[in-house]
TIBADREN-953330 format. One record per atom (N, C-alpha, C): residue in three letters; x negated, y, z negated. Coordinates in steps of 0.02 Angstrom, whole numbers, plus 32768, in hexadecimal, padded with zeros to 4 digits. Layout:
TIBADREN-953330
ALAXYZ
...
***
This chain:
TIBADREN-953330
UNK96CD12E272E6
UNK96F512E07323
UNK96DA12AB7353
UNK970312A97371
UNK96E2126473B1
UNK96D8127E73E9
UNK968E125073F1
UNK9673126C7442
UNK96BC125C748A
UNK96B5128974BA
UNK96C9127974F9
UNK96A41292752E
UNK96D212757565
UNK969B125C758F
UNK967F12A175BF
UNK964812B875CD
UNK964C12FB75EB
UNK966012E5763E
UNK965D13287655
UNK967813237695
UNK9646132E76CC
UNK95FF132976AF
UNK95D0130576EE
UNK95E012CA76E5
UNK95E712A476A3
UNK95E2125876A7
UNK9618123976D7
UNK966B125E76C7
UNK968412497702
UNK967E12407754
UNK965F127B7758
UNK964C128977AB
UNK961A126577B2
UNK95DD1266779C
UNK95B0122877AF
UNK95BE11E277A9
UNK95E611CE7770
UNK9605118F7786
UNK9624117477B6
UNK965511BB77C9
UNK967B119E7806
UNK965711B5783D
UNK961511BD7845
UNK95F211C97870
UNK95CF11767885
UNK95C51162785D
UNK95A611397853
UNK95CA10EA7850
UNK960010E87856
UNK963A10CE7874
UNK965410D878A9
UNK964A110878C6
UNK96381117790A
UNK960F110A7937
UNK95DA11027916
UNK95A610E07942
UNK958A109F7951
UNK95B21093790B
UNK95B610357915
UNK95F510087917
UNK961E10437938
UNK965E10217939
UNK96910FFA7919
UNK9674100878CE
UNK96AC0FEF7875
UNK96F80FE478A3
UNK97240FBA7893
UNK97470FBE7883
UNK97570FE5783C
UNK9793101A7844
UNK9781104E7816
UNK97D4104F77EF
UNK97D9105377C2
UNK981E10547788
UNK981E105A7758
UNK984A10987742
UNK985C10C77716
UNK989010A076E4
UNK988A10A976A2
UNK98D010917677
UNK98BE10B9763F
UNK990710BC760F
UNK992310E475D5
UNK992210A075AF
UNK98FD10A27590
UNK991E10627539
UNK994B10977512
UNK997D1072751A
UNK99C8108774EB
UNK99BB109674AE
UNK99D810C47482
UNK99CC10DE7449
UNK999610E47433
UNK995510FE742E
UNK990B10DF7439
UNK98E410F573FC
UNK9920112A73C1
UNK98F21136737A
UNK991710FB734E
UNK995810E87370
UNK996310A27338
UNK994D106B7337
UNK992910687366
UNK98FC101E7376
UNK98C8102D7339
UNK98BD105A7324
UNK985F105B72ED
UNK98901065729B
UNK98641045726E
UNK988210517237
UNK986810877216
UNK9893109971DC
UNK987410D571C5
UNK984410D47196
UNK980110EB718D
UNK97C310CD715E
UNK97D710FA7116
UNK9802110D7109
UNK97F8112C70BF
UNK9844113D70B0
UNK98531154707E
UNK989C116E7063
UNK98AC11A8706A
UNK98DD11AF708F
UNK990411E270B9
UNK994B11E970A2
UNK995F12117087
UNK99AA1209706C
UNK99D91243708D
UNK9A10124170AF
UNK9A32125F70CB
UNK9A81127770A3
UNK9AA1129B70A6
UNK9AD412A57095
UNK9B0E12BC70CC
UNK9B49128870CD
UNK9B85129F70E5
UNK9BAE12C970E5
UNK9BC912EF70F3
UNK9C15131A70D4
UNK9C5912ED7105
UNK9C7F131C70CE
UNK9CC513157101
UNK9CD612E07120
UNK9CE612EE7171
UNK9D0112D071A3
UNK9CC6129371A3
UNK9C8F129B71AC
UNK9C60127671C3
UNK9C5412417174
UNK9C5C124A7145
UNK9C56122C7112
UNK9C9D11FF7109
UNK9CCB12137110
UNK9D0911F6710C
UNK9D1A11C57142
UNK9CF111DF7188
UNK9CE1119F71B9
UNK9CB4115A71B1
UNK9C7D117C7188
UNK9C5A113F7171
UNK9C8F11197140
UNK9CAF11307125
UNK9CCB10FD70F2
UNK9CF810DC7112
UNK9D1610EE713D
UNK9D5510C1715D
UNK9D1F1096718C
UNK9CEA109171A1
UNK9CC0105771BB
UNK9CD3100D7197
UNK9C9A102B715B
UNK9C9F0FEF7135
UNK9CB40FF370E6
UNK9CF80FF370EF
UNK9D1C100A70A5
UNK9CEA0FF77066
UNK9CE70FB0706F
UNK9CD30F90703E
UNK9C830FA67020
UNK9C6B0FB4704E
UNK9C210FD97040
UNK9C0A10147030
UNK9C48105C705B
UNK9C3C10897048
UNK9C5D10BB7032
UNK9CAE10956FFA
UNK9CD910A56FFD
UNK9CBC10C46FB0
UNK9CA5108E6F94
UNK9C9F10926F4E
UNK9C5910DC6F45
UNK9C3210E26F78
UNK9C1511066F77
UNK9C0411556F7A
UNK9C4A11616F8E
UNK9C7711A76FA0
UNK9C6F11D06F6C
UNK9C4711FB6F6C
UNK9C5A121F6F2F
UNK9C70126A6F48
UNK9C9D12A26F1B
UNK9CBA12E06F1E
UNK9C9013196F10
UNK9C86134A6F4B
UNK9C5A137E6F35
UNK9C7C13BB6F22
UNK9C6113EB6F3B
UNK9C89143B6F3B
UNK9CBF14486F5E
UNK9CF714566F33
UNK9D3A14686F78
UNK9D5714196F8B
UNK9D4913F76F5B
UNK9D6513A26F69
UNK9D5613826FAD
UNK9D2713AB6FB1
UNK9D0C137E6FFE
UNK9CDA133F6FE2
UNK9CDC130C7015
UNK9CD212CC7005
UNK9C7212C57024
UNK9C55129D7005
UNK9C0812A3700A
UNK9C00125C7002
UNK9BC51263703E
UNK9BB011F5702E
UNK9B6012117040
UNK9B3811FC6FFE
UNK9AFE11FC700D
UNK9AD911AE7024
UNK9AB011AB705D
UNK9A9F1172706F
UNK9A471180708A
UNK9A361135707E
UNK99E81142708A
UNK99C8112570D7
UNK99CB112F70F0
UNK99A911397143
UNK998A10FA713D
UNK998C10CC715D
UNK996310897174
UNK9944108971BB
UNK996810B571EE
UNK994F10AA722B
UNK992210FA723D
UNK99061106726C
UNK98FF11387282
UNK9930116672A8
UNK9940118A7283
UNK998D11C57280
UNK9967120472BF
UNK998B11FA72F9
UNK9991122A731C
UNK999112787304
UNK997212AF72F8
UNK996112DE72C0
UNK992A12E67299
UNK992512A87296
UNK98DB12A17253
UNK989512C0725F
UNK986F12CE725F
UNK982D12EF7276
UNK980212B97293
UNK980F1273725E
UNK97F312407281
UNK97F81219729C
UNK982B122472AE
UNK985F11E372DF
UNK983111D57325
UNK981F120E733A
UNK980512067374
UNK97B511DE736E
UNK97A211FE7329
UNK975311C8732B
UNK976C118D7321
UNK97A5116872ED
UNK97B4114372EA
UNK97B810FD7309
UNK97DA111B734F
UNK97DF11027385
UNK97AA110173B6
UNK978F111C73C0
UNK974E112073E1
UNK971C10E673C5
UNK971210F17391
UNK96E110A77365
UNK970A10767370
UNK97561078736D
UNK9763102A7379
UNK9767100273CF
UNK975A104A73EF
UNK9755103D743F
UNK970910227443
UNK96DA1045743D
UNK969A10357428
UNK96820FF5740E
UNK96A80FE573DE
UNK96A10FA573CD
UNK969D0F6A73EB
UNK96F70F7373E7
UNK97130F357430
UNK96CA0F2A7475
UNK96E00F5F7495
UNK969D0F6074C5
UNK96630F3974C3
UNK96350F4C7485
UNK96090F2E747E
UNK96030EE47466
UNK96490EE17452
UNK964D0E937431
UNK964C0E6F7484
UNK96730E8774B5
UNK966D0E6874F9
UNK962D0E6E7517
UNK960F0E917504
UNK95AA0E89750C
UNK95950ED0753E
UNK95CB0F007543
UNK95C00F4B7551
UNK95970F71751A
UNK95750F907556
UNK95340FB37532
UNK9543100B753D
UNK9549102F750A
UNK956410717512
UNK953410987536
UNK953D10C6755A
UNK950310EC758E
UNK94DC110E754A
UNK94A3111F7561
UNK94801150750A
UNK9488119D7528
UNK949C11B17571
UNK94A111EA7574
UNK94EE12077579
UNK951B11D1756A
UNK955C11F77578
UNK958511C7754B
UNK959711C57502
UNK95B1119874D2
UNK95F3117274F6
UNK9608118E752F
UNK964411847548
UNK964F11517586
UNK961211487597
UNK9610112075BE
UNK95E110CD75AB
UNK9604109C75BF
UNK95DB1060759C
UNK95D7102A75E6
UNK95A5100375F6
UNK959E0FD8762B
UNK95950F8F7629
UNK95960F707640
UNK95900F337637
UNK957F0F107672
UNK954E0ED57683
UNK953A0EB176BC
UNK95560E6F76C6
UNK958A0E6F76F4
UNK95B90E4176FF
UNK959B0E0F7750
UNK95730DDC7746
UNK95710DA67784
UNK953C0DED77BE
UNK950E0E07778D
UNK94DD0E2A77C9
UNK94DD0E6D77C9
UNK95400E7477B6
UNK95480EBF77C6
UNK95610EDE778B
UNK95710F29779E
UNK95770F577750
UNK95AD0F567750
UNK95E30F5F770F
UNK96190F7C76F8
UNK960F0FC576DE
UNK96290FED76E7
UNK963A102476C3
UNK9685103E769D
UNK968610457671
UNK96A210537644
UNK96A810947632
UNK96CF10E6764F
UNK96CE11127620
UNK970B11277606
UNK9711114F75D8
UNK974D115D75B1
UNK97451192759B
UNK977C11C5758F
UNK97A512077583
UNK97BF11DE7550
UNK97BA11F07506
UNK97F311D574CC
UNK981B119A74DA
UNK985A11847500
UNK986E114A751A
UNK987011397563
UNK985D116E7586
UNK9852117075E2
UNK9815115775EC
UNK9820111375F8
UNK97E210E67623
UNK97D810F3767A
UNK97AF10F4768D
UNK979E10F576BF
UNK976F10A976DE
UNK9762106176E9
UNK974E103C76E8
UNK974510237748
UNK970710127752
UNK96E90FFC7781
UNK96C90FBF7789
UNK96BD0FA377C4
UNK96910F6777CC
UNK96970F497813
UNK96680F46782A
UNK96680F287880
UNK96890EEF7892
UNK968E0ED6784E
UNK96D50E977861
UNK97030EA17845
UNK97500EBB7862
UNK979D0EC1783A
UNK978C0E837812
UNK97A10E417817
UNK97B50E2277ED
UNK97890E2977B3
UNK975A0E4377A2
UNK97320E397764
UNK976F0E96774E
UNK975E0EB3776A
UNK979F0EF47747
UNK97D90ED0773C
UNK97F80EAA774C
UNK983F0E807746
UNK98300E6C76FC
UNK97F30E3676EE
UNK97E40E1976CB
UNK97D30E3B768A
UNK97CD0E8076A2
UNK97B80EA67659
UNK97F50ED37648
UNK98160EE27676
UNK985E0EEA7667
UNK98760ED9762E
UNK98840E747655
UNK989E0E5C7630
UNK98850E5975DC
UNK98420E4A75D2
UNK98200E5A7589
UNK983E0E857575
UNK98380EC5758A
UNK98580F147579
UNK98900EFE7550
UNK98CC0EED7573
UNK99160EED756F
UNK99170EB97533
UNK98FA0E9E753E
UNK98FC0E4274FB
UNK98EC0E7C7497
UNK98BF0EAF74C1
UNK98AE0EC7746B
UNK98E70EFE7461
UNK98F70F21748F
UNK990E0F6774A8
UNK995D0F6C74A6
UNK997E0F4874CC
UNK99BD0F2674E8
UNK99D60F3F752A
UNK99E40F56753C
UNK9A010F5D7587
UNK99E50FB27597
UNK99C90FA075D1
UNK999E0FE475ED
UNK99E510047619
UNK99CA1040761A
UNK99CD105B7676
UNK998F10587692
UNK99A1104476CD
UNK994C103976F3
UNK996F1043773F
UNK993C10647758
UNK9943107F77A5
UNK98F6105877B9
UNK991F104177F0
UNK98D8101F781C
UNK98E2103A786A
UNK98A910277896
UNK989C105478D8
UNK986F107A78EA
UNK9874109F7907
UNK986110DE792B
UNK985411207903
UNK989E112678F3
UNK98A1116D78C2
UNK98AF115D7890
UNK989D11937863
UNK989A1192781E
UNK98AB11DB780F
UNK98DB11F777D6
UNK98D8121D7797
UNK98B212107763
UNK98771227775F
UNK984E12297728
UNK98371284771B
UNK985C127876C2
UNK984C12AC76B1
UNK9850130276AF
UNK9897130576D6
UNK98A81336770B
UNK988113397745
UNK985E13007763
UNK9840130D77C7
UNK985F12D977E1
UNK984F12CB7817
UNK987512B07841
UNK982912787859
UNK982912517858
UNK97E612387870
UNK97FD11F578AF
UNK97E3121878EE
UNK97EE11F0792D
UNK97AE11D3793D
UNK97BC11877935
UNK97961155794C
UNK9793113A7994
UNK97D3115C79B5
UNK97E1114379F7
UNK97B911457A2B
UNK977F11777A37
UNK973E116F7A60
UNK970911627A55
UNK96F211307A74
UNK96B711077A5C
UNK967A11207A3D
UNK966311157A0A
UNK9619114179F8
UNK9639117B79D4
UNK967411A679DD
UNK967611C979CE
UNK96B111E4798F
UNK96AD120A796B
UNK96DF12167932
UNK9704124F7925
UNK973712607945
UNK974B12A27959
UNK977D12AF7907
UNK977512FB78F4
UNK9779130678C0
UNK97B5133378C5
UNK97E5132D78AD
UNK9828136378B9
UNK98611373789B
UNK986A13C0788E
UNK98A613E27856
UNK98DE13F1787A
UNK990413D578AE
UNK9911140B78D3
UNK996714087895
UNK998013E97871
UNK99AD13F97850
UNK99B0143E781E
UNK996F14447804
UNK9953146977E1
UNK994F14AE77FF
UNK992314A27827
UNK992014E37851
UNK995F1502786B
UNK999914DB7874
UNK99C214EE789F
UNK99F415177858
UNK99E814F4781F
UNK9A05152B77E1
UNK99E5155777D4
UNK99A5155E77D6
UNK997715A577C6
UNK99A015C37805
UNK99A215BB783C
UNK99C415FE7859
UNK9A13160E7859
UNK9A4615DD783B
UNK9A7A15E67831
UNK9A73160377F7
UNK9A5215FB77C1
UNK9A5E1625777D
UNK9A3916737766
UNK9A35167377BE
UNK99F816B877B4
UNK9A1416F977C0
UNK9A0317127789
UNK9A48175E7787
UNK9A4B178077D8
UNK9A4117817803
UNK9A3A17A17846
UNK9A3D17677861
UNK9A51178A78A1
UNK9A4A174D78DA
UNK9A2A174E7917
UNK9A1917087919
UNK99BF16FA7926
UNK99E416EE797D
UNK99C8172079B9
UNK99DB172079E3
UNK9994171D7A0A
UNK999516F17A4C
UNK995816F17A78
UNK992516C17A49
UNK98EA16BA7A70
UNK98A416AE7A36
UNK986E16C37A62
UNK984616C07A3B
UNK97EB16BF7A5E
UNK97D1169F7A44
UNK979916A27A6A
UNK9758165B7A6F
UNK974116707A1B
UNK972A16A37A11
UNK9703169A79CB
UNK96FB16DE79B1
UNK96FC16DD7957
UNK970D1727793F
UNK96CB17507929
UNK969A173D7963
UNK96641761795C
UNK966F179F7972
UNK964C17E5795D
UNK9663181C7973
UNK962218497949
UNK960E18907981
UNK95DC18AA7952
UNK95D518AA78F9
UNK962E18B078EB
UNK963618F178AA
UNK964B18A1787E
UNK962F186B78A2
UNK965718267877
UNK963C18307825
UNK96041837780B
UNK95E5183077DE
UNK95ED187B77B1
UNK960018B377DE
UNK95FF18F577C8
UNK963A18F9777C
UNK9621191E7758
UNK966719377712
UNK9679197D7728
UNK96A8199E7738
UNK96CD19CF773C
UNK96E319E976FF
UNK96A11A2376D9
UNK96BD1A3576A2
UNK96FD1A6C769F
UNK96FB1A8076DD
UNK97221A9B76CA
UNK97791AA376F0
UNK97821A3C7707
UNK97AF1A38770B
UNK97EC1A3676D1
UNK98331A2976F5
UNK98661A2776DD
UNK987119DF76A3
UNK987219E7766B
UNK988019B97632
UNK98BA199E764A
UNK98B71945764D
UNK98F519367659
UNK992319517618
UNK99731931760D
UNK9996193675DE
UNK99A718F475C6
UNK99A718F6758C
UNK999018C57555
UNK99BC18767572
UNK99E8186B7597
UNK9A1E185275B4
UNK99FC183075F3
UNK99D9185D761B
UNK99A718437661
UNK997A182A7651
UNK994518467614
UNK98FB183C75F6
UNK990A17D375E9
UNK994217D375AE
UNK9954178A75A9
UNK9966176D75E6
UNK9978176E7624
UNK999B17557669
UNK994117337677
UNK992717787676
UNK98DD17707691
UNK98B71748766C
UNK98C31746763B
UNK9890170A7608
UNK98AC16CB7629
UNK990216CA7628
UNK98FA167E762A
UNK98F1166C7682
UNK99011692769A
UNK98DC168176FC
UNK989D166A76F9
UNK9880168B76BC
UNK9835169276DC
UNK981E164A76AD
UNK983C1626767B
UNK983715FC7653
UNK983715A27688
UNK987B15C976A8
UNK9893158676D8
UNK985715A47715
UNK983B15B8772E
UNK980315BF7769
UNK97C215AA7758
UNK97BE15A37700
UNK9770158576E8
UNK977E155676E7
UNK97C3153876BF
UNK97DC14DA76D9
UNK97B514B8772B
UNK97DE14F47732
UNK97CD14DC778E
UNK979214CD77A4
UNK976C150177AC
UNK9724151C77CA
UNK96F814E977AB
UNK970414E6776E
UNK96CB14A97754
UNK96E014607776
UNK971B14497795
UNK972613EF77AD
UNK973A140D7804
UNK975714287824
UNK977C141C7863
UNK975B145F7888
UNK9743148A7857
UNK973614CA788D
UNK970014EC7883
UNK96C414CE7884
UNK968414FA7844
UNK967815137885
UNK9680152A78A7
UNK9659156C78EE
UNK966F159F78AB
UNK96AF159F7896
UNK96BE15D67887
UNK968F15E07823
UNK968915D67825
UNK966215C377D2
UNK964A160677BC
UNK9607162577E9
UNK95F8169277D9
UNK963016A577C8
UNK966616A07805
UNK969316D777F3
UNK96B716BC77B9
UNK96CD1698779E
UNK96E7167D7771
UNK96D61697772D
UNK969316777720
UNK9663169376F6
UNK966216D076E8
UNK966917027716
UNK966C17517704
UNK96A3175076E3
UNK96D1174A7702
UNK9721175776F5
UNK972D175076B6
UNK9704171F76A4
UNK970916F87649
UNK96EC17277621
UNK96CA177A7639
UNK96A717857608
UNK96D217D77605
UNK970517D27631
UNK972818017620
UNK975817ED760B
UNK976417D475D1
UNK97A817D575B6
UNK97C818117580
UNK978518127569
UNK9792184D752C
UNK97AC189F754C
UNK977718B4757E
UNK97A518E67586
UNK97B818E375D6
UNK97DD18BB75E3
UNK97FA189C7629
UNK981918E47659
UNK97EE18E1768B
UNK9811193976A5
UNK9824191176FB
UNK98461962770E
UNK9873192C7759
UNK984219347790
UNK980619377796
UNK97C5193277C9
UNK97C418D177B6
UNK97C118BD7782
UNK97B4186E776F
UNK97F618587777
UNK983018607772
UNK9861184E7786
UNK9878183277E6
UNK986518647806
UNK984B18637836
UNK981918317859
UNK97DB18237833
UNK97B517F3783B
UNK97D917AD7815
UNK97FA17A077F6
UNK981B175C77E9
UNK984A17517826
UNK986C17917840
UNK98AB1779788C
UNK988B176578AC
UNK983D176778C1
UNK9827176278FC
UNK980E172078EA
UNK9807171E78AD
UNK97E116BB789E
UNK982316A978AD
UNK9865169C78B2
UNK98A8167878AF
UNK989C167D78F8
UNK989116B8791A
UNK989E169F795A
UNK987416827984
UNK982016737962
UNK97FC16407978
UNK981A15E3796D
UNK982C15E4793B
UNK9849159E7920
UNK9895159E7934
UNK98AB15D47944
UNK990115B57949
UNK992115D97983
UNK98F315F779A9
UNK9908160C79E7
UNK994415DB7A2A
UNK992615967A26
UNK993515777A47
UNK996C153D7A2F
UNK9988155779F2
UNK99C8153D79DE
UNK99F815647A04
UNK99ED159E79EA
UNK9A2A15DE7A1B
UNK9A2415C67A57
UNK99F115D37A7E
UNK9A0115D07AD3
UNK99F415987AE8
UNK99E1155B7AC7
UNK9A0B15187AEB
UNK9A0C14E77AB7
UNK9A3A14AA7AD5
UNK9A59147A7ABF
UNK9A2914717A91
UNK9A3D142E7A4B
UNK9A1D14227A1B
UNK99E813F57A2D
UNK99EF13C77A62
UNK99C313AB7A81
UNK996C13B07A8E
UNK998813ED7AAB
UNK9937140A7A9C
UNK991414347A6A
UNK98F213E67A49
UNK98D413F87A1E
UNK98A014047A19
UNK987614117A50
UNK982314197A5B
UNK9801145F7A26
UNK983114867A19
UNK983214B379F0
UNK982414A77993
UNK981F14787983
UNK98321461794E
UNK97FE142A7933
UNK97CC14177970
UNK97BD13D57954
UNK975D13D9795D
UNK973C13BF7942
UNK96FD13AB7946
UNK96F013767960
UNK96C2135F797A
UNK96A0132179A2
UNK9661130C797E
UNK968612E87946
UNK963512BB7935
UNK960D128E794B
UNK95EA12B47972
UNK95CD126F79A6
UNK958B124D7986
UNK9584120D7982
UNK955311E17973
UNK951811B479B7
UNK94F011D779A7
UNK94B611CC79DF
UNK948511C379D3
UNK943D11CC79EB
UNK93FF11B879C4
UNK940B11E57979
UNK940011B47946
UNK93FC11CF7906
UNK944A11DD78F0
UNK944C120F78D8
UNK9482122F78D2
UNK94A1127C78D3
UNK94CE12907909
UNK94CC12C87912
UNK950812F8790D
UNK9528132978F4
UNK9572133E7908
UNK956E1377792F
UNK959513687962
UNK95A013A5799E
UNK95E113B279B0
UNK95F1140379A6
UNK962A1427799F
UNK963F142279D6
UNK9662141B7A0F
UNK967C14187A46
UNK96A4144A7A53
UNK96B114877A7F
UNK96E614BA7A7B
UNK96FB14B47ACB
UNK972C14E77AC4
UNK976C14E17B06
UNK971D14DB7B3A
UNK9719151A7B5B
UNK96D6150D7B7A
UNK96A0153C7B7E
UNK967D14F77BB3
UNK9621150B7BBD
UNK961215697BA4
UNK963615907BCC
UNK964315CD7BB5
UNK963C15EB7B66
UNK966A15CF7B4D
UNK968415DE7B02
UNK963E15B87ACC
UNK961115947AFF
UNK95EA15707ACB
UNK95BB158D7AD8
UNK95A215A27B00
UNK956215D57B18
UNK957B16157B07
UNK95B916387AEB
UNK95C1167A7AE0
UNK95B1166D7A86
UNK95BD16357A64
UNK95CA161A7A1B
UNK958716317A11
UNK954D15FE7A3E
UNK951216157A30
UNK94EA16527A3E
UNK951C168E7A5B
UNK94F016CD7A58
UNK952216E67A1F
UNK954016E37A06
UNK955A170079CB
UNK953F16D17980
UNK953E17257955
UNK952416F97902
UNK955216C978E4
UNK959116BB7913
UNK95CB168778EA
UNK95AE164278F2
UNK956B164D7911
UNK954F16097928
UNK952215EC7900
UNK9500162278C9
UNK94D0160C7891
UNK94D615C57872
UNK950D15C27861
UNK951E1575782E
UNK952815257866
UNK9516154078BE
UNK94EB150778BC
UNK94BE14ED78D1
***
């Protein structure tokens, strides 16, 4: 399987582009397992509709090749040359031939994160990381990112590429717009965890610390087999979360994950109250405010990340409660 990139490596990168002020831009290379060839023999088989389409492509090539299976349905067996979207190895595939390229331009892969590779351009660093075909690329001078763009696109063929401020990387939202700093944010995300949440998520509070947070209620009420699944997948989309845009909440999270098996409505309970820490402030105001939603990676001596919440209050109550362990 092929390495990707973890998600400290993202946040400290863009921490770290933050602090030295990268011009910072994101791009998709188009189709990105057919760019690598395939290293061994792979043979696929057509039916039907999809076999009878290949032949009307290129009559002459794969007309003659048609052969009749069971029930007179039509079969084209063919042997894979590129890396086939499906394949197990498509994705290493591509990865070695990203790898490659790179290093042929004189990028040196990080040794602690396979996914990230750098390069020293006129003094200063390039960075280079990548998610399978989602680049993320930096450098204190745009035009040298322009310039590697352009390389990109010459092997690749025509990107999407977002340049600026903000960025979609990876499902977050990553705001470059204050200086030094790298504000981290779901609020699309978040705003479907509480639209798709069997109840409705009314009011919020500061945080779902509470004596009985950690407590098991043996001898609460078993959800029904119908809520138990509702609750897996809430609590699935809140570990998405908690780990990139909302780790205050990360304990409670963590518990929640360890009741799935016999999921009773005392833990049910404790997941409404995580929705209404993270999604309180969709309901009672505009989408705008998103202070609810986002982290503040701030870059200062060394390197540091600090959670920022509504307020002074809510951050001095964070730290007398155990929801505060993880930071």
């Amino acid at each position: 399987m092929s390495p990707t990139i973890s998600l400290e490596a993202v946040l400290l990168t863009s921490v770290i582009d933050a602090k030295e002020g990268r011009d910072v831009t994101t791009t998709d290379l188009p189709i990105a397992y057919l760019n690598a060839d395939m290293d061994d023999e792979v043979i696929i088989m057509m039916e039907v509709c999809l076999a009878e389409l290949m032949a009307q492509t290129v009559p002459e090539l794969y007309r003659k090749h048609l052969a009749v299976g069971k029930n007179n349905k039509p079969m084209l067996y063919m042997k894979i040359q590129k890396a086939l979207y499906g394949c197990l190895k498509s994705t290493l595939l591509f990865y070695n031939k990203l790898v490659g390229d790179l290093k042929e331009l004189g990028f040196e892969v990080n040794p602690y994160d396979q996914c990230i590779a750098n390069l020293m351009i006129r003094g200063k660093q390039m960075t280079i990381c990548w998610h399978v075909e989602n680049l993320k690329i930096s450098h204190i001078d745009s035009r040298e990112v322009t310039k590697m763009l352009d390389i990109l696109q010459k092997k690749y063929g025509k990107m999407k590429t977002t340049r600026g401020k903000v960025h979609n990387y990876i499902g977050m939202t990553l705001n470059f717009r204050k200086r030094g700093k790298v504000r981290i944010g779901m609020v699309k995300y978040t705003k479907e965890i509480i639209e798709t949440f069997p109840e409705k998520i009314e009011g919020s509070v500061n945080t779902p610390a509470a004596e009985h947070l950690f407590v098991i209620n043996e001898d609460g009420i078993k959800l029904s087999e119908e809520k138990a699944q509702a609750f897996h997948t809430s609590t699935a989309k809140l570990l998405f979360l908690c780990k990139r845009a909302r780790q205050d909440i990360q304990p409670g999270v963590a518990f929640l994950t360890t009741q799935f098996a016999q999921a009773r409505h005392n833990s049910k309970c404790k997941q409404t109250k995580h929705c209404k820490v993270v999604g309180g402030w969709v309901v009672c105001y505009p989408p705008k405010h998103e202070r609810s939603y986002r982290n503040d990676h701030v870059s200062g001596r060394g390197l540091s990340v600090q959670h920022l919440y509504k307020t002074k209050a809510e951050h001095k109550e964070l730290h007398r409660d155990r929801t505060d362990c993880c930071q």
